[in-house]
Backbone as a printed PyTorch tensor [residue, N CA C, xyz], in Angstrom:
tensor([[[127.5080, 279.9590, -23.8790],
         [126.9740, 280.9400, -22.9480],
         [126.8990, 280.3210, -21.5580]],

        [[127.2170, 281.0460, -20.6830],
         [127.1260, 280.6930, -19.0610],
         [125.7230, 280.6020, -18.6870]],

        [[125.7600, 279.7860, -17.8250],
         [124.4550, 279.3210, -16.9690],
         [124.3270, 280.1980, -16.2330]],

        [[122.8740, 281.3680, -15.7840],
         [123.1890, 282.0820, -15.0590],
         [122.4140, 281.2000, -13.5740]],

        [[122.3500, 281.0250, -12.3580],
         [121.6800, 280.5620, -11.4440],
         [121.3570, 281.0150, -10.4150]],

        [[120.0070, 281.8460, -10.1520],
         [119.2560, 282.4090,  -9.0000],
         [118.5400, 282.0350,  -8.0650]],

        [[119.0270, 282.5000,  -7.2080],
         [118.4310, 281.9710,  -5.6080],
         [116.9910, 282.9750,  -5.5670]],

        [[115.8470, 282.3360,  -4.8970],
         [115.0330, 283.1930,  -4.3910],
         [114.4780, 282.8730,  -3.1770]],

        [[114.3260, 284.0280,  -2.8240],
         [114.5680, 283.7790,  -1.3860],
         [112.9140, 283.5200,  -1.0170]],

        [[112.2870, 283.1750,   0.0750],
         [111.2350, 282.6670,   0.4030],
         [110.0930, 283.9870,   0.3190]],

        [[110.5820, 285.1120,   0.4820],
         [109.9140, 286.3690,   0.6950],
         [109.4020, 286.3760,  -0.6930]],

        [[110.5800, 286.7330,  -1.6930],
         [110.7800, 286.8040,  -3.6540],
         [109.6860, 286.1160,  -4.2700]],

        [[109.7370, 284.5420,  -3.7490],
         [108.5710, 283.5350,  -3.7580],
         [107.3300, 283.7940,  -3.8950]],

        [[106.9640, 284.6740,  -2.1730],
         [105.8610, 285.0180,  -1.6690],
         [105.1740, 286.1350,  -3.0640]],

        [[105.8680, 286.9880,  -3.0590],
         [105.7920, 287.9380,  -3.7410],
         [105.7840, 287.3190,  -5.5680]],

        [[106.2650, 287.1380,  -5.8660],
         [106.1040, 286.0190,  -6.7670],
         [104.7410, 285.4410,  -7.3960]],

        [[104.4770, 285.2040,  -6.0040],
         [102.5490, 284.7280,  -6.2590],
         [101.8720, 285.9110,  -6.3500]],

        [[102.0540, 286.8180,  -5.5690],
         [100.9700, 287.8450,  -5.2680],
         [100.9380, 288.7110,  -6.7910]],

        [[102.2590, 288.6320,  -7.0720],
         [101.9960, 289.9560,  -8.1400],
         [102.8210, 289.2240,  -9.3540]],

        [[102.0660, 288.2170,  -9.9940],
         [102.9510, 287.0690, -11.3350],
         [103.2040, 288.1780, -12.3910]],

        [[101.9470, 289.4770, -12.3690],
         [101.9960, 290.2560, -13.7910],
         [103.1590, 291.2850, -13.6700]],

        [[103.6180, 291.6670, -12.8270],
         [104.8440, 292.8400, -12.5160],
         [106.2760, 291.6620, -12.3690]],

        [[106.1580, 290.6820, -12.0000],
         [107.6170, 289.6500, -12.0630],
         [107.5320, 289.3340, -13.5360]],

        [[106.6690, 289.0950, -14.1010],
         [106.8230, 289.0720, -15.6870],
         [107.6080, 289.7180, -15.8410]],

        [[107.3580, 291.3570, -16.1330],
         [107.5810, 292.4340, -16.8780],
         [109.1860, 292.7050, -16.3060]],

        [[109.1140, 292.6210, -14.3540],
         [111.0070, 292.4270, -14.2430],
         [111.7880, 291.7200, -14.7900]],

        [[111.2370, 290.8480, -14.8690],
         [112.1480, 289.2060, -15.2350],
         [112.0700, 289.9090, -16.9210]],

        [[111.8310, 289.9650, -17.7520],
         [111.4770, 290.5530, -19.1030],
         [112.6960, 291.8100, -19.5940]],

        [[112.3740, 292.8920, -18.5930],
         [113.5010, 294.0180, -18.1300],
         [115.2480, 293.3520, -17.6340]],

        [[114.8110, 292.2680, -17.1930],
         [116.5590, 291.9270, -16.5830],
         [116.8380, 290.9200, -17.7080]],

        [[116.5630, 290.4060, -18.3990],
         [116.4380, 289.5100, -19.7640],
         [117.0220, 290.6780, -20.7820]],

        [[116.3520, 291.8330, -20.8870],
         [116.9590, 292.9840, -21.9760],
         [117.8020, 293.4470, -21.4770]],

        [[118.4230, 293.5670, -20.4270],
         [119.6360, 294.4170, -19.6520],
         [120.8570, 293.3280, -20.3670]],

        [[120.6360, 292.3740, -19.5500],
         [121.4890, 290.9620, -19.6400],
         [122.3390, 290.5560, -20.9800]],

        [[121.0770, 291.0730, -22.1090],
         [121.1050, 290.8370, -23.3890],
         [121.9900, 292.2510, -24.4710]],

        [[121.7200, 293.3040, -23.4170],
         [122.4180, 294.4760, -23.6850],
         [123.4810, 294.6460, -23.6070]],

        [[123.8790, 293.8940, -22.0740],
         [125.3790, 293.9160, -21.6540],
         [126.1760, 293.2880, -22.2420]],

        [[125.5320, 291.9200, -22.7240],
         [126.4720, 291.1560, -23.8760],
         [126.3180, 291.4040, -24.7880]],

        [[126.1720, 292.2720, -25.3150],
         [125.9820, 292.5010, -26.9750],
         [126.8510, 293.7600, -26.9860]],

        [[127.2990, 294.6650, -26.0440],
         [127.9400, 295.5690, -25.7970],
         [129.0970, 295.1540, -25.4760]],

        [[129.5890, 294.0240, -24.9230],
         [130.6370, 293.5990, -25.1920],
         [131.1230, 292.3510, -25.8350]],

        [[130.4470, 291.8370, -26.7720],
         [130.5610, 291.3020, -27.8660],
         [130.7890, 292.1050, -28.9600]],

        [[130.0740, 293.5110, -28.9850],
         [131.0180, 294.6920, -30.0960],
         [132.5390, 295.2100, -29.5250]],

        [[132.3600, 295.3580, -28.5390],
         [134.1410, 295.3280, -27.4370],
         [134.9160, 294.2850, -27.8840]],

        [[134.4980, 293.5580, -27.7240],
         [135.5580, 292.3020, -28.0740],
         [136.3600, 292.0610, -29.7920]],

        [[135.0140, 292.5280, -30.5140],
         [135.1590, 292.5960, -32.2280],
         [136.2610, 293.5430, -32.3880]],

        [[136.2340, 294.7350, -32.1680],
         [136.7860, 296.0910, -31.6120],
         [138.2480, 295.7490, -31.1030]],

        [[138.4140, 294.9960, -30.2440],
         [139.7810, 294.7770, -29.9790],
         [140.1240, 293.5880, -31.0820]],

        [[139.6200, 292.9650, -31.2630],
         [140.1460, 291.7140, -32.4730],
         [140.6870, 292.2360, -33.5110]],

        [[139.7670, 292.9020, -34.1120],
         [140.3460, 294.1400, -34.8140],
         [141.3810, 294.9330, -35.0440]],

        [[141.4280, 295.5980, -34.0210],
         [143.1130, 296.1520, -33.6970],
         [144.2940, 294.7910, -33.3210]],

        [[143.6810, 293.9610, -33.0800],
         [145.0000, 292.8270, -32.7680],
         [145.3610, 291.8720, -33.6360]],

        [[146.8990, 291.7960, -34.1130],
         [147.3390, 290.4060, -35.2420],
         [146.7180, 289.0780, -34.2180]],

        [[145.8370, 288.6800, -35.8300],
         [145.4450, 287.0660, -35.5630],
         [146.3120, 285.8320, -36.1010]]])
């Protein structure tokens, strides 16, 4: 699996502190997206293997 690597910017930071209980719950939300997208094409990929001589 790829390393993913995020910049945050000094503002993100700021914000960061102020509100730790709502960056949870994003960071949590982009973790299930992330996890969605590859699993959606990890059945894509099966899917074409499938149809193709190995």
């Amino acid at each position: 699996m790829d390393t993913i690597i995020r910049i945050i910017t000094p503002k993100e930071k700021e914000m960061r502190e102020k509100f730790p209980e709502l960056y949870k719950q994003v960071d949590r939300l982009n973790k299930l997206i992330e996890n969605t997208e590859t699993e959606k094409l990890n059945q894509l990929t099966k899917i074409n293997l499938r149809g193709s001589v190995i």
